[in-house]
C-alpha positions in Angstrom: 0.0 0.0 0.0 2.7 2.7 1.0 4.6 1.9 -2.7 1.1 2.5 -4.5 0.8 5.9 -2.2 4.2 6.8 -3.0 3.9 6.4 -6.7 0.9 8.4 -6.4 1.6 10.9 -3.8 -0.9 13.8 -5.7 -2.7 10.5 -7.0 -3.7 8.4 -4.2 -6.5 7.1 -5.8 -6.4 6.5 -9.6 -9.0 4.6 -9.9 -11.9 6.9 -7.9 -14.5 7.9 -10.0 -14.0 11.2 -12.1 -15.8 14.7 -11.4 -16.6 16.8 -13.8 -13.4 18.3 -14.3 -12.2 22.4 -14.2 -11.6 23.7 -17.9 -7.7 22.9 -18.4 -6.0 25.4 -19.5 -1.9 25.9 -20.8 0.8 26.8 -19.2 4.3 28.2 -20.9 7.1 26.1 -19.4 8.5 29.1 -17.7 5.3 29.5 -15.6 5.8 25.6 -14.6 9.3 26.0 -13.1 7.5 27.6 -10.1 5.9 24.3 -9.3 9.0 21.8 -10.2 10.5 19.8 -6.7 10.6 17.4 -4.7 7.4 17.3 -2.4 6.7 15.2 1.1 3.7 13.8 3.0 4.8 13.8 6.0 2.0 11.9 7.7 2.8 9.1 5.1 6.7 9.1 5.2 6.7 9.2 1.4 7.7 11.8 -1.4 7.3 12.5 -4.8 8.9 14.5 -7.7 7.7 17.1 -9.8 8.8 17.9 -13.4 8.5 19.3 -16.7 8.4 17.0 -19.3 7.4 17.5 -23.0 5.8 20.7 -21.7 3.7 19.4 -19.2 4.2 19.0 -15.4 4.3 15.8 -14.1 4.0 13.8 -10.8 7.1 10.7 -11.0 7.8 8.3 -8.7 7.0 4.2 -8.5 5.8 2.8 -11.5 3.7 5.5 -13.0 3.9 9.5 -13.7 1.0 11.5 -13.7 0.0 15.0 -15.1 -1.1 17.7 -13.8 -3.7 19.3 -15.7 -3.8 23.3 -15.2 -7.2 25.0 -14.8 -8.8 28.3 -15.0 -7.8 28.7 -11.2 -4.1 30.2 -10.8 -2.0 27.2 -9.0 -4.9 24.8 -9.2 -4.2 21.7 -10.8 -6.3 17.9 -11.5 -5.0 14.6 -11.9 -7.2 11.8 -13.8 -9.6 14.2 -15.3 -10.5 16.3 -12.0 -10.3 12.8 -9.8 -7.4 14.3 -7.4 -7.2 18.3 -7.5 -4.1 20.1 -6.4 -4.3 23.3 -5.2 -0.8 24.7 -4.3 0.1 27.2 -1.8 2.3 30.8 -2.3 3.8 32.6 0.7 4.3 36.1 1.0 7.4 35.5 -1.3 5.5 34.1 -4.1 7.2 31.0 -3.5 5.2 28.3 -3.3 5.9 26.0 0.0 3.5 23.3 0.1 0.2 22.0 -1.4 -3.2 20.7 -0.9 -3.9 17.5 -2.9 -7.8 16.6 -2.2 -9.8 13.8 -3.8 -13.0 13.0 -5.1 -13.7 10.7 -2.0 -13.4 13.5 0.5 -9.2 12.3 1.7 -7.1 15.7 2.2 -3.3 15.5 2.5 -1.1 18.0 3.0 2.3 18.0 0.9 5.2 20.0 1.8 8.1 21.3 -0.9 11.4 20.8 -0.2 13.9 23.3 0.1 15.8 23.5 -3.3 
């Protein structure tokens, strides 16, 4: 269970059935870079990696990487068609610090980024 979690830290649960999903929008890869790093869940002991690949930011670790879909809504992103949302969080700084990854079954985590 904890090597499916870790593969999927902003994708616990790939399999949950969809929501109807925010209206995607694009990103240039500068904007992206904001968002690239490692990222922990501490209550889980696991981490995950973000990156830009092919344009796209993506969640890899385990077997599987996963993208994350922009949306209308500055530093909101979704994962399996709006399954798992990731909202992430700027300080003061405009540096962003951690995020909130929710999904469609009501299971919160709280993911902090590490220091680069």
């Amino acid at each position: 269970m904890k090597k499916v979690l870790l593969t999927l830290v902003f994708a616990f649960v790939a399999t949950i059935a969809t929501v109807k999903a925010q209206t995607p929008i694009k990103y240039d890869t500068t904007a992206l870079k904001v968002y690239v790093g490692t990222y922990n869940i501490a209550s889980e002991g696991l981490r995950s990696k973000l990156i830009i690949k092919n344009g796209k930011l993506i969640s890899i670790g385990g077997d599987e990487d996963y993208e994350l879909a922009p949306t209308a809504k500055e530093h909101v992103f979704v994962i399996g068609e709006g399954a798992i949302t990731v909202t992430f969080l700027v300080d003061d700084k405009k540096i962003i610090t951690k995020a909130t990854v929710k999904t469609n079954d009501g299971q919160e985590f709280e993911v902090t980024k590490e220091k680069q």
